[in-house]
KEKE-3310 file (N, C-alpha, C; in steps of 0.2 Angstrom, whole numbers, plus 5000, padded with zeros to 4 digits):
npx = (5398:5382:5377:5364:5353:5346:5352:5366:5363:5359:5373:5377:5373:5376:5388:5390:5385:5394:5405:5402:5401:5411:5419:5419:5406:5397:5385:5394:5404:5412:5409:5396:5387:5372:5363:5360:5364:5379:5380:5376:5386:5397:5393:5393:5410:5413:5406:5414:5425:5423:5426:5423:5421:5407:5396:5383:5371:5361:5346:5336:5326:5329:5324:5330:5343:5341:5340:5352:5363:5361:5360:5373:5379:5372:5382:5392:5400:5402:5396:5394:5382:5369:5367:5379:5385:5386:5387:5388:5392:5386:5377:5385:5393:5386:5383:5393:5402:5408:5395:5387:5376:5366:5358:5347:5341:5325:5322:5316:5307:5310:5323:5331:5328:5336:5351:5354:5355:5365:5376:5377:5385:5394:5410:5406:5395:5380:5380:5370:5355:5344:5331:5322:5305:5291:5278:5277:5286:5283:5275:5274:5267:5275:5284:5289:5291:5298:5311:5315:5322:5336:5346:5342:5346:5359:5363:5359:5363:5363:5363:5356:5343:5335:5333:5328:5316:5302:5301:5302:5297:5282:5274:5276:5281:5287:5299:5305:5311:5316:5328:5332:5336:5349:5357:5358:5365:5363:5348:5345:5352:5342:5333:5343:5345:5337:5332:5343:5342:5330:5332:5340:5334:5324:5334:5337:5327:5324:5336:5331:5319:5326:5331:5320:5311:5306:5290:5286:5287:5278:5268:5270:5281:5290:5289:5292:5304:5314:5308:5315:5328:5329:5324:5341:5345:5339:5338:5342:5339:5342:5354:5352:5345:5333:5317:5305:5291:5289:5297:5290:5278:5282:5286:5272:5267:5276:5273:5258:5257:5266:5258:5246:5238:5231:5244:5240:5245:5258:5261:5258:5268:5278:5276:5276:5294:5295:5292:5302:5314:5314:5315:5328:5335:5334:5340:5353:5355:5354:5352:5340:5329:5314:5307:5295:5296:5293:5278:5271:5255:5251:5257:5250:5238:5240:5239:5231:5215:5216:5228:5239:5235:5235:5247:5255:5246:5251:5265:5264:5258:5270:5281:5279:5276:5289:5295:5303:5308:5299:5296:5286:5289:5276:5263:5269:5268:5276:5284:5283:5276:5288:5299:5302:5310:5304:5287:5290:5304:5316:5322:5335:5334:5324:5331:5340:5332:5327:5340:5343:5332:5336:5347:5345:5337:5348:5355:5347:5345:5355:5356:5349:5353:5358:5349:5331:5324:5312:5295:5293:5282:5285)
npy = (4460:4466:4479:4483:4500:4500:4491:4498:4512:4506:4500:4515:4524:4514:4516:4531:4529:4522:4531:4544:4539:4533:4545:4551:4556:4552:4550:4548:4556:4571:4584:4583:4579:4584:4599:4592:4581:4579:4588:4577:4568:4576:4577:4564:4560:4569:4559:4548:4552:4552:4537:4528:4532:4536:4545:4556:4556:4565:4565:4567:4581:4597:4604:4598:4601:4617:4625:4619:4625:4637:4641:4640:4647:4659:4657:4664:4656:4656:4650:4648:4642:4632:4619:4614:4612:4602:4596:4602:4613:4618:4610:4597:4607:4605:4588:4584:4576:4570:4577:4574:4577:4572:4576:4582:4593:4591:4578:4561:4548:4536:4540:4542:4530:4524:4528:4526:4513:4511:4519:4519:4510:4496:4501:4515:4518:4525:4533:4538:4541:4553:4555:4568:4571:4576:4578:4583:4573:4563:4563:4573:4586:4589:4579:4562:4547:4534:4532:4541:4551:4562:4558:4543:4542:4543:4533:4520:4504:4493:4480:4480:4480:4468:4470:4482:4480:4478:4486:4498:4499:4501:4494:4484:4495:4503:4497:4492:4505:4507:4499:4502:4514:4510:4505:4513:4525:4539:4538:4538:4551:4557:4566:4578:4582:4589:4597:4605:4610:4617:4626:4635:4640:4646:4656:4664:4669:4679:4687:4694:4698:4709:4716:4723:4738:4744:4747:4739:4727:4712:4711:4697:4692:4700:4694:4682:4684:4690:4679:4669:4671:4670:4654:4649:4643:4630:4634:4647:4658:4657:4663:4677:4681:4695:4701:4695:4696:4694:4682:4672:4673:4668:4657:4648:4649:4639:4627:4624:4622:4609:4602:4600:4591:4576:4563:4548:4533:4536:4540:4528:4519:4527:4526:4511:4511:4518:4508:4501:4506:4507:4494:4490:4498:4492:4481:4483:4488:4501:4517:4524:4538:4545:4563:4573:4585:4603:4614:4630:4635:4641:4633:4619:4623:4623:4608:4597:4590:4579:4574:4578:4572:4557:4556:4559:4552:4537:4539:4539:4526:4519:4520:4514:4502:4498:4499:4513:4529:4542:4559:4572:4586:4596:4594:4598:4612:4622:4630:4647:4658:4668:4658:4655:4654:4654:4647:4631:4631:4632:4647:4655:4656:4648:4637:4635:4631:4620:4609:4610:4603:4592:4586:4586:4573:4564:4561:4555:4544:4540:4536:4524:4515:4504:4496:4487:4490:4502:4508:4525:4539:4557)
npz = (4574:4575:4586:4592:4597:4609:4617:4616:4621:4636:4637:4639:4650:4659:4658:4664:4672:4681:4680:4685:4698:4702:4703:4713:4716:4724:4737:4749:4746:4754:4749:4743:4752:4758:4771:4784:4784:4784:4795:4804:4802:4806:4822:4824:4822:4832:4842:4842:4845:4859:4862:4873:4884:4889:4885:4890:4879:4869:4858:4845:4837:4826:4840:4850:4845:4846:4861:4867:4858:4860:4873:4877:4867:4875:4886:4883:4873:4857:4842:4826:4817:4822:4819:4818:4830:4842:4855:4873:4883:4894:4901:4902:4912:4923:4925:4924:4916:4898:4884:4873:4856:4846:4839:4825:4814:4808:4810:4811:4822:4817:4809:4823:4829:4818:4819:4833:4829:4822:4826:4842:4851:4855:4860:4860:4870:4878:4891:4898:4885:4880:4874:4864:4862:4850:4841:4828:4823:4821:4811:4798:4784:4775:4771:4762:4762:4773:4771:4765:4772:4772:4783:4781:4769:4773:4783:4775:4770:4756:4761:4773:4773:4772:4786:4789:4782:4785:4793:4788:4776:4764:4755:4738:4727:4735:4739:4730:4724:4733:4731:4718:4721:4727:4718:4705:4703:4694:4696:4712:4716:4708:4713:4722:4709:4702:4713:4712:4697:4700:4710:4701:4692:4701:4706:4695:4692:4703:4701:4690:4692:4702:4694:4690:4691:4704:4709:4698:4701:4708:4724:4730:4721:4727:4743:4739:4737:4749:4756:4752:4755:4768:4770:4768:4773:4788:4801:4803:4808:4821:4823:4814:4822:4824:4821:4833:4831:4818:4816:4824:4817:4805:4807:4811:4800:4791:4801:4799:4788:4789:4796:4790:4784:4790:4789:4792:4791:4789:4803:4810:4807:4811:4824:4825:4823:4837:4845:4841:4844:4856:4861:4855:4863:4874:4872:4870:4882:4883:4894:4891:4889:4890:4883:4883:4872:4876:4870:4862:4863:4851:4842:4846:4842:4828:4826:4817:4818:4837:4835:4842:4855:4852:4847:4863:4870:4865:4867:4881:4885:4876:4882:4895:4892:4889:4900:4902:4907:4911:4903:4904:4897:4892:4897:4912:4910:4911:4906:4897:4883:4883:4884:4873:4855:4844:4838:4842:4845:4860:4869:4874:4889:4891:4885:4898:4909:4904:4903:4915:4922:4915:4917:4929:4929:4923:4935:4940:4933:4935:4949:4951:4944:4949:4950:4947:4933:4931:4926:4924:4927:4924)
capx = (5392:5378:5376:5355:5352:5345:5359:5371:5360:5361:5378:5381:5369:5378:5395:5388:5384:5398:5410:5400:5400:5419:5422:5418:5401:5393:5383:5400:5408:5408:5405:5392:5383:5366:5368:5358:5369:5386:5380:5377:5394:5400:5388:5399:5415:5412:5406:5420:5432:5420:5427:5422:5420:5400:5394:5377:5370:5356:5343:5330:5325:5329:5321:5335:5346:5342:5342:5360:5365:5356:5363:5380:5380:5373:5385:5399:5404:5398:5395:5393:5380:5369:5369:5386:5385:5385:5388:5382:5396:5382:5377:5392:5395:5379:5382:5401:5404:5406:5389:5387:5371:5365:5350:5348:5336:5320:5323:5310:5307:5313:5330:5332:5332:5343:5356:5355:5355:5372:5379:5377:5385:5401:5413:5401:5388:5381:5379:5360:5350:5340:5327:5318:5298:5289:5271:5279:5292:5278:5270:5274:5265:5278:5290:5290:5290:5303:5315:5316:5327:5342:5347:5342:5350:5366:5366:5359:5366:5358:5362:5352:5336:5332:5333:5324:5310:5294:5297:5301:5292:5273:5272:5281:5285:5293:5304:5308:5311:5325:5335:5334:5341:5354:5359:5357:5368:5358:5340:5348:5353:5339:5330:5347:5348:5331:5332:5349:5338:5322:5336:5346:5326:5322:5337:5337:5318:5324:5340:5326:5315:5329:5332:5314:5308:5300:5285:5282:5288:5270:5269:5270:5285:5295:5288:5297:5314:5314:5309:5320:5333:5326:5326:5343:5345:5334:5339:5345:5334:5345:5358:5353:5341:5328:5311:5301:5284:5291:5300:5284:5274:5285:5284:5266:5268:5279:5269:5253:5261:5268:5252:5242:5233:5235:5245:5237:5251:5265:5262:5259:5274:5284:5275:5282:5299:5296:5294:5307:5319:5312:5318:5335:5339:5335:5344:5358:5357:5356:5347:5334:5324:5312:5304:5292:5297:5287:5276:5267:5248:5251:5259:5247:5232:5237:5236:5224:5210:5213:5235:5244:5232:5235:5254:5255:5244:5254:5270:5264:5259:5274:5288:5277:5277:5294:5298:5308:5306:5296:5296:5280:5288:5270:5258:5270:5267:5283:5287:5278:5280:5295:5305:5304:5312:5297:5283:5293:5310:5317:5326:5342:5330:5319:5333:5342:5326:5325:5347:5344:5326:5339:5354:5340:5334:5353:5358:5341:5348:5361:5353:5344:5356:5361:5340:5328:5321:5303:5293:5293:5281:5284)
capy = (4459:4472:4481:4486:4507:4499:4488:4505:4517:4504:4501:4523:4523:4512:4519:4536:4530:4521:4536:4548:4538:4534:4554:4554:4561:4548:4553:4544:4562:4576:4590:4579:4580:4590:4601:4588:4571:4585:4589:4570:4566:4582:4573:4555:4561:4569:4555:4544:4558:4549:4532:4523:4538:4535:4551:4558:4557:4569:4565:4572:4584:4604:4604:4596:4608:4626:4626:4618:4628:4644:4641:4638:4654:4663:4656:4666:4651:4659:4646:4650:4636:4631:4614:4610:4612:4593:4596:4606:4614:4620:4601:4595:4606:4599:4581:4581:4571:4573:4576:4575:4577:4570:4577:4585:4596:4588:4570:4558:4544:4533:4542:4541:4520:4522:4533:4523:4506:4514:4523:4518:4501:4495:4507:4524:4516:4530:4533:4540:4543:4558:4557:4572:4570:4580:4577:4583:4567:4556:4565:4580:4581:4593:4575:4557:4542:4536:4529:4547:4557:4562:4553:4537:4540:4542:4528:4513:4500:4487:4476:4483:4478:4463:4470:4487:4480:4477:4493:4506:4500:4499:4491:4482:4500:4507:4492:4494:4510:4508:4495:4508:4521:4507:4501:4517:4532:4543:4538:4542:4558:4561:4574:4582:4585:4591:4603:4611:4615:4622:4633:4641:4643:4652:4661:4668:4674:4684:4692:4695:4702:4711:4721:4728:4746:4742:4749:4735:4719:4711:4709:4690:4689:4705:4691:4677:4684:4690:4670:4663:4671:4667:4650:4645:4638:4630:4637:4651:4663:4657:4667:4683:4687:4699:4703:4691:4696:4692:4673:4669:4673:4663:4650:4647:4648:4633:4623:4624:4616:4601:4599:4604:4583:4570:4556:4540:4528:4539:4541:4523:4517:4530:4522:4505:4513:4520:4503:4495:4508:4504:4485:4491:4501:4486:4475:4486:4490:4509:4518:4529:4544:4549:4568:4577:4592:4608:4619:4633:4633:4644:4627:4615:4625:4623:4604:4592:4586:4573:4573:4579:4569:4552:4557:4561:4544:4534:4539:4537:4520:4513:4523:4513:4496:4496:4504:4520:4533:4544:4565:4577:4592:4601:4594:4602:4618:4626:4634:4652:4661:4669:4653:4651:4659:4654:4643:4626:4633:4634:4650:4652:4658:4641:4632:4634:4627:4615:4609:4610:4597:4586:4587:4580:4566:4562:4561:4552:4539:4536:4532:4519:4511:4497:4493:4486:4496:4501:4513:4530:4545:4562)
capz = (4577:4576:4591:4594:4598:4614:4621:4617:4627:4641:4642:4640:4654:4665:4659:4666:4680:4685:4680:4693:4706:4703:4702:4721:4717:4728:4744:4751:4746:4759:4750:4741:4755:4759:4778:4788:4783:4786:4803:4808:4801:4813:4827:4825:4824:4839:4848:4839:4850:4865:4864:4879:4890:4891:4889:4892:4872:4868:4852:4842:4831:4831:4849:4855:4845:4848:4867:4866:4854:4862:4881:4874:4868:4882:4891:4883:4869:4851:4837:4818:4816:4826:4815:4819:4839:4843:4864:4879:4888:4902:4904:4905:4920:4927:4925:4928:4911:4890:4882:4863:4854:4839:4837:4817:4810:4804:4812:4812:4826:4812:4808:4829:4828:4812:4822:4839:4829:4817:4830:4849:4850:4860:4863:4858:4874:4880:4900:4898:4882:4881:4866:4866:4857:4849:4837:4821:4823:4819:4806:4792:4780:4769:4770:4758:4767:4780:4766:4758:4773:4772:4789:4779:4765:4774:4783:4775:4764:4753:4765:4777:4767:4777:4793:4789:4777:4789:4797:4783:4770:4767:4749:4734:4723:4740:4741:4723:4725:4738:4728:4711:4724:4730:4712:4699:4706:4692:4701:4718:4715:4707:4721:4723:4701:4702:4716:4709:4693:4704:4714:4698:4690:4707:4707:4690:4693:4709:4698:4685:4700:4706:4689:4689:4695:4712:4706:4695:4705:4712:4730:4731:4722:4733:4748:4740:4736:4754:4759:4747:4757:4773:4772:4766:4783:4793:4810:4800:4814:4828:4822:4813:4826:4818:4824:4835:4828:4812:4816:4825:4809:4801:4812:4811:4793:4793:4803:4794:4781:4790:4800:4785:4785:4796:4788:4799:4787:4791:4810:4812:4804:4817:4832:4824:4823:4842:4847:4838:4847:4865:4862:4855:4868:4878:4870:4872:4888:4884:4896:4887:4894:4882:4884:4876:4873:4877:4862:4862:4860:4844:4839:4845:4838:4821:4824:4816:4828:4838:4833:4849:4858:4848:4851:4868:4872:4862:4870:4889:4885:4873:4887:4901:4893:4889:4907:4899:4912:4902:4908:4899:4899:4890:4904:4917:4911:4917:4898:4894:4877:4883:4885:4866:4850:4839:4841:4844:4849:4866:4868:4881:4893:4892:4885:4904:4912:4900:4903:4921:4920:4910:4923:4937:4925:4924:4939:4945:4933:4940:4955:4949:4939:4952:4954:4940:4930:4931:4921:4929:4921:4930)
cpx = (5389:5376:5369:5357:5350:5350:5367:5369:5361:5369:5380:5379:5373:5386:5395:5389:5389:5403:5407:5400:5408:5424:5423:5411:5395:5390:5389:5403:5407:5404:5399:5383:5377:5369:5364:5364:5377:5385:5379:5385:5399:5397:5393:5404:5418:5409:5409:5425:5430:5422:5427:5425:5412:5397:5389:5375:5362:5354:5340:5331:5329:5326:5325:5342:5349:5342:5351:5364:5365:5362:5371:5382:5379:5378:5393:5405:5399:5402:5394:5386:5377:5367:5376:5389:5381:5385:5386:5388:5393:5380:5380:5394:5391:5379:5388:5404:5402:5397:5390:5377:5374:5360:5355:5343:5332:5319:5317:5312:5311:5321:5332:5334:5337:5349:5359:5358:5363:5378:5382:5379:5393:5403:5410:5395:5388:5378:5372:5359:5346:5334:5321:5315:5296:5282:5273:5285:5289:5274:5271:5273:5268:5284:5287:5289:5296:5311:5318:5320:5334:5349:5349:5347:5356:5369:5363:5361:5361:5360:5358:5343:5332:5329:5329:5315:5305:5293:5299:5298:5285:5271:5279:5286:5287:5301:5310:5312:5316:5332:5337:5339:5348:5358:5359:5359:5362:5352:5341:5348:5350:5335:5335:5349:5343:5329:5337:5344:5333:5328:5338:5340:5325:5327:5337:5333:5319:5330:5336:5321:5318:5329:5327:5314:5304:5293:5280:5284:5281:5274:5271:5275:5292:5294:5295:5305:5317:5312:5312:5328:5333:5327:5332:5346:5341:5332:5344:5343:5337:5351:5358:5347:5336:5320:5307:5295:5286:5293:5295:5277:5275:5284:5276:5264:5271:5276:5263:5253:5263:5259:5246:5235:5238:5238:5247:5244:5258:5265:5261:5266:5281:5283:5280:5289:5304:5299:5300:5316:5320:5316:5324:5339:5338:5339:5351:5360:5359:5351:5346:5331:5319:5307:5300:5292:5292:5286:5272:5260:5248:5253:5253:5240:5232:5237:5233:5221:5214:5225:5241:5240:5235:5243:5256:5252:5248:5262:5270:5264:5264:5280:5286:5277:5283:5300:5304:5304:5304:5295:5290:5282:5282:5267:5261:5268:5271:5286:5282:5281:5287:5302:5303:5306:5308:5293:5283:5300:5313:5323:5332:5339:5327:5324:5339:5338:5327:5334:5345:5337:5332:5345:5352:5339:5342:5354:5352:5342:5348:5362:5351:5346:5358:5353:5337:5326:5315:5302:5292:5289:5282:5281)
cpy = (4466:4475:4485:4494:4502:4497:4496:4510:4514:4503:4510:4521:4521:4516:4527:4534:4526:4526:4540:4546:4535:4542:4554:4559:4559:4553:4551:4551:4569:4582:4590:4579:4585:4592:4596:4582:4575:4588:4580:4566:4569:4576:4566:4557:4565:4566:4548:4549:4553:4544:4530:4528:4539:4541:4551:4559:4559:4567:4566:4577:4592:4607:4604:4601:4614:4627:4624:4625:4638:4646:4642:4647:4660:4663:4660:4661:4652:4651:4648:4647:4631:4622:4611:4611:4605:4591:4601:4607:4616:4613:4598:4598:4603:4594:4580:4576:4574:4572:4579:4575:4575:4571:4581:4584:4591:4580:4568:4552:4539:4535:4542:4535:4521:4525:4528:4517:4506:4514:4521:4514:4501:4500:4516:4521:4524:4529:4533:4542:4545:4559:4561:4571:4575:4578:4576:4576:4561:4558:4572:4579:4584:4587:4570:4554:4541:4534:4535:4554:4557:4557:4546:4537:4540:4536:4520:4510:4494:4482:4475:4482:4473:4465:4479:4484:4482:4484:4499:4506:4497:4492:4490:4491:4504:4504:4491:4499:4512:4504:4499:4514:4518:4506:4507:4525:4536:4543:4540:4548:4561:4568:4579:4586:4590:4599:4608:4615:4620:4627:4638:4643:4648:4658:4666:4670:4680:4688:4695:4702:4709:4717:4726:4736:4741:4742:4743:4727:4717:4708:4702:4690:4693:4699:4686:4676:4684:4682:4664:4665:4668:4659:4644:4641:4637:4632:4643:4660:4665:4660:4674:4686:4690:4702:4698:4692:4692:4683:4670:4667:4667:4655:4646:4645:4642:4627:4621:4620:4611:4598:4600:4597:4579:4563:4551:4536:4530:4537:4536:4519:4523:4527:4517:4506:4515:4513:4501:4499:4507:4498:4487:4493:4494:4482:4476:4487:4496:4510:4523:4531:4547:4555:4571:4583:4598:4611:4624:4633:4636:4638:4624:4615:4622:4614:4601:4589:4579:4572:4572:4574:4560:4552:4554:4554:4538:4531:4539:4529:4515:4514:4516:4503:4494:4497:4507:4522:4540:4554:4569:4584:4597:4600:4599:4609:4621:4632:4639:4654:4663:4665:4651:4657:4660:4650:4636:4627:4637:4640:4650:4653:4650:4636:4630:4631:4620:4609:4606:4603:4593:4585:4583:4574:4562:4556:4555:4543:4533:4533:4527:4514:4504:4494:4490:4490:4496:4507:4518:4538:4551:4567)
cpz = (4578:4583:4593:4598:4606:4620:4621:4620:4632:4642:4641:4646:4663:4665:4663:4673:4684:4685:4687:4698:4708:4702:4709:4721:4720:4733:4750:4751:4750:4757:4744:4746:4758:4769:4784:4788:4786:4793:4806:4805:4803:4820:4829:4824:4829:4843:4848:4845:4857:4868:4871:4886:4893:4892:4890:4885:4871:4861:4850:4836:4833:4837:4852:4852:4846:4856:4869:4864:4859:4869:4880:4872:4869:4885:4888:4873:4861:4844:4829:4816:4820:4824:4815:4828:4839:4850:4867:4884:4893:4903:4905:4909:4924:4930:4926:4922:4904:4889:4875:4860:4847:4835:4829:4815:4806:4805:4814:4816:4822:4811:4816:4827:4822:4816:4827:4836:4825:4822:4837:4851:4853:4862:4863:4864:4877:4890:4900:4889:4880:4876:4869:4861:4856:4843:4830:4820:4822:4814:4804:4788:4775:4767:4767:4764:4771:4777:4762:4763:4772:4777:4784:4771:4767:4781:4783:4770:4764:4758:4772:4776:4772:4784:4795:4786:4779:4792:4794:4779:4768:4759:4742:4730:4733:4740:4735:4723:4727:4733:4721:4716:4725:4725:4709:4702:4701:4696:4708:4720:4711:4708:4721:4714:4702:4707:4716:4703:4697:4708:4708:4696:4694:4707:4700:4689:4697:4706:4691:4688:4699:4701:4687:4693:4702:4711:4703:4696:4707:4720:4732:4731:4726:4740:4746:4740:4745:4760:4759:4752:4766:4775:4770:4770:4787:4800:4806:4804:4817:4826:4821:4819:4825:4824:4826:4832:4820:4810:4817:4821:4806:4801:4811:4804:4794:4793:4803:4792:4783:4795:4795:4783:4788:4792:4793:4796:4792:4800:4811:4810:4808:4823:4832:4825:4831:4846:4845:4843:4852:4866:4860:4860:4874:4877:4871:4878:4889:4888:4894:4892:4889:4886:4879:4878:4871:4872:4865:4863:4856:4841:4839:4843:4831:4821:4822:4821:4830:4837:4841:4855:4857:4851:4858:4873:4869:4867:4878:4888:4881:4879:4894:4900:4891:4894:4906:4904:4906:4907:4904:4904:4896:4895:4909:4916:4913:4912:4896:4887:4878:4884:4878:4860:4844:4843:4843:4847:4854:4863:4872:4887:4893:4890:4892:4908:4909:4903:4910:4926:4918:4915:4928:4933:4926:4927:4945:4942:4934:4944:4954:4946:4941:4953:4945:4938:4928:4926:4927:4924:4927:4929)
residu = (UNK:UNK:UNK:UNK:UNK:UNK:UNK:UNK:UNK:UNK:UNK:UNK:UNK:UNK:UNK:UNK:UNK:UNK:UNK:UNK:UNK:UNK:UNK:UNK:UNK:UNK:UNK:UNK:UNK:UNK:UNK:UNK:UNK:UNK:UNK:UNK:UNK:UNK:UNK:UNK:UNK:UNK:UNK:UNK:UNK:UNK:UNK:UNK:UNK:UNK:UNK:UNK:UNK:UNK:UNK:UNK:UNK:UNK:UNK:UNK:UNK:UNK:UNK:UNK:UNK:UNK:UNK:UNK:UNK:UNK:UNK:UNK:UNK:UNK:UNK:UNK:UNK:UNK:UNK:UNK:UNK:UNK:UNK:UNK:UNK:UNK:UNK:UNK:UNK:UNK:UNK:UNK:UNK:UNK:UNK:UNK:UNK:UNK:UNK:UNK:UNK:UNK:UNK:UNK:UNK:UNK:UNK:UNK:UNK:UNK:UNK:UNK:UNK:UNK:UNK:UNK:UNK:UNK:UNK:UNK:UNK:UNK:UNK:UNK:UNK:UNK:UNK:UNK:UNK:UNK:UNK:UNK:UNK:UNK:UNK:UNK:UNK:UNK:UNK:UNK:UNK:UNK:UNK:UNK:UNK:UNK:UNK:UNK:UNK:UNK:UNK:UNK:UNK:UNK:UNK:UNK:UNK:UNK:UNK:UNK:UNK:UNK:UNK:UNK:UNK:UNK:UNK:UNK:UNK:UNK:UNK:UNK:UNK:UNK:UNK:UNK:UNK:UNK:UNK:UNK:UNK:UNK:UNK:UNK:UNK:UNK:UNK:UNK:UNK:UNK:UNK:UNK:UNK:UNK:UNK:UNK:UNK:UNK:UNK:UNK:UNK:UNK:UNK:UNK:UNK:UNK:UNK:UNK:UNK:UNK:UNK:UNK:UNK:UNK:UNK:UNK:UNK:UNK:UNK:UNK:UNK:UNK:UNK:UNK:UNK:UNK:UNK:UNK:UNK:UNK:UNK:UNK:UNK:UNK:UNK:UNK:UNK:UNK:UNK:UNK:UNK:UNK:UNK:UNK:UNK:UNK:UNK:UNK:UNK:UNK:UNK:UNK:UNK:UNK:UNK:UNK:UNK:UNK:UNK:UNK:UNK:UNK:UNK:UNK:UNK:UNK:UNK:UNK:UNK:UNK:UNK:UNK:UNK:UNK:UNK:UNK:UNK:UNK:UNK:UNK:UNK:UNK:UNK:UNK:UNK:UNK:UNK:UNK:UNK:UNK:UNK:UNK:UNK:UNK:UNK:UNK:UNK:UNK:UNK:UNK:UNK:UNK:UNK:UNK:UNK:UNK:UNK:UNK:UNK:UNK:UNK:UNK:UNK:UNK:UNK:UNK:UNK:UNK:UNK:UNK:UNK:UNK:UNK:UNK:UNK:UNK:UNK:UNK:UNK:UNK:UNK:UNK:UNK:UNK:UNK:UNK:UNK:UNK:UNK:UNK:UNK:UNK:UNK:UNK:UNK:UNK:UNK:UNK:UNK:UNK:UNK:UNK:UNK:UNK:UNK:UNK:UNK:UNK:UNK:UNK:UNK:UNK:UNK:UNK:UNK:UNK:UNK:UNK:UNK:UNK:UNK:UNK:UNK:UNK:UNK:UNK:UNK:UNK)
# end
């Protein structure tokens, strides 16, 4: 029997793609993985160490990271990584019990409820729940939809489909779109083919660069070799240090670009998300604390009209009808430029402030743990 040019390109195809993904070349494979999915797979096996110790579980974005991280190595305890610091050895003496974080770089209100709803269940309960907020956790406009982070890619399964649909996906090609990622390793790991090509292209531009006379480099691209190295870590600041005028530049740059248009779609579909986590932690029985954590005004300038407002309303009245004790560290005011390392990140200076805010909320709890539970804003 004649075999159609068709019919033998699909089964190569599939035979491709069943080889790769039986190589170990899945997103299942550690060193497969991008450095977000590798710090939350740091993050769970250390709150796997926790079993049914109830620690105190901190969540969010880099907010909830760099002060951690920061204070910690104030205090003496030097880290390599501030993406692989998953606890708080200053709050932990605070609070008198284990503390794990699971916050991770870039995390959206969304990748939150995936975490809690994966992660935070019988024996991993946590004592309190710390989710710290922020503006950008509802809305970047340099990110895809809520289907397209990292977070999600590493923890959902096609089985998951039913029980995700309404709240992560807007229309049929999204939906589509997830089951080509869930079925077709090639299409999956198509983002990660694509940005190995744009990296070796870049890099063989800047070794190209590199072999010129100085003279005749142009200014732009002498910028980008020097950015290219800059960012090949997100929190890659918090370690080398360098020139604050410099980070803060940097910063603002950054931020720009993620605040650059308001996507209304995206930010309602994290409200959705906000909610849905309100009720889980409900459901569970986790006690949540959600904070909005303090910014700059050189941050909330480069907002889009009308954003940090939209925000900041949103989260007093979803924390109030779900009666979450809800704390607005920006309104206080307590945070000056010198409590930050850029224009969003607490330094160890403001991340001690911030530790020792978090220690009260604890232990204020605590108190209240034998009473019903009201909404409380501070």
């Amino acid at each position: 029997m004649k075999i159609s040019k068709t019919a033998t390109a699909l089964l190569a195809f599939l035979a491709i793609n069943l080889t790769l993904a039986g190589n170990g070349l899945s997103a299942a494979g550690e060193s497969k993985k991008d450095a977000i999915q590798k710090s939350l797979a740091q993050a769970t096996a250390v709150l796997q160490q926790q079993a049914g110790a109830e620690p105190v579980v901190l969540i969010g974005s880099s907010l909830i990271l760099a002060p951690l991280w920061s204070v910690d190595v104030a205090d003496g305890a030097f880290f390599k990584d501030c993406m692989q610091h998953h606890t708080s050895g200053h709050l932990e003496k605070l609070v008198d019990r284990p503390v794990v974080s699971l916050a991770t770089a870039g995390q959206f209100v969304s990748d939150t409820y995936l975490i809690t709803e994966k992660l935070l269940s019988g024996k991993h309960h946590p004592s309190v729940l710390i989710y710290g907020v922020a503006p950008r956790d509802f809305m970047d406009d340099t990110t895809g939809g809520l289907a397209m982070t990292s977070v999600f890619d590493s923890l959902v399964e096609t089985k998951d489909f039913s029980k995700i649909d309404k709240l992560f996906f807007n229309n049929f090609d999204e939906r589509g779109d997830f089951v080509l990622n869930r079925s077709v390793f090639l299409y999956r790991k198509r983002g990660r083919y694509q940005a190995k090509v744009q990296d070796f292209t870049a890099k063989l531009e800047d070794k190209v660069l590199a072999k010129l006379p100085c003279e005749t480099v142009p200014a732009a691209a002498s910028d980008k070799i020097n950015a290219n190295a800059a960012s090949a870590d997100p929190l890659a600041n918090f370690l080398l240090g360098g020139d604050r005028d410099a980070v803060w530049k940097q910063s603002i740059e950054e931020y720009a670009r993620r605040y650059k248009r308001f996507n209304a779609k995206q930010f309602e579909k994290q409200k959705e998300c906000f909610r849905a986590l309100t009720a889980l932690c409900a459901e569970r029985q986790i006690k949540l604390c959600v904070v909005a954590m303090p910014l700059t005004d050189d941050n909330i300038k480069l907002m889009p009209p009308g954003l940090y407002q939209q925000y900041i309303s949103f989260v007093k009245e979803a924390t109030k009808e779900a009666a979450v004790p809800f704390l607005d560290l920006q309104s206080a005011k307590a945070y000056d430029e010198s409590n930050f390392y850029d224009t969003v990140h607490l330094n160890s200076k403001g991340g001690e402030k911030f530790l020792s805010t978090i220690s009260s909320l604890v232990k204020e709890t605590d108190s209240l743990a034998t009473s019903k539970p009201t909404a409380k804003t501070y």
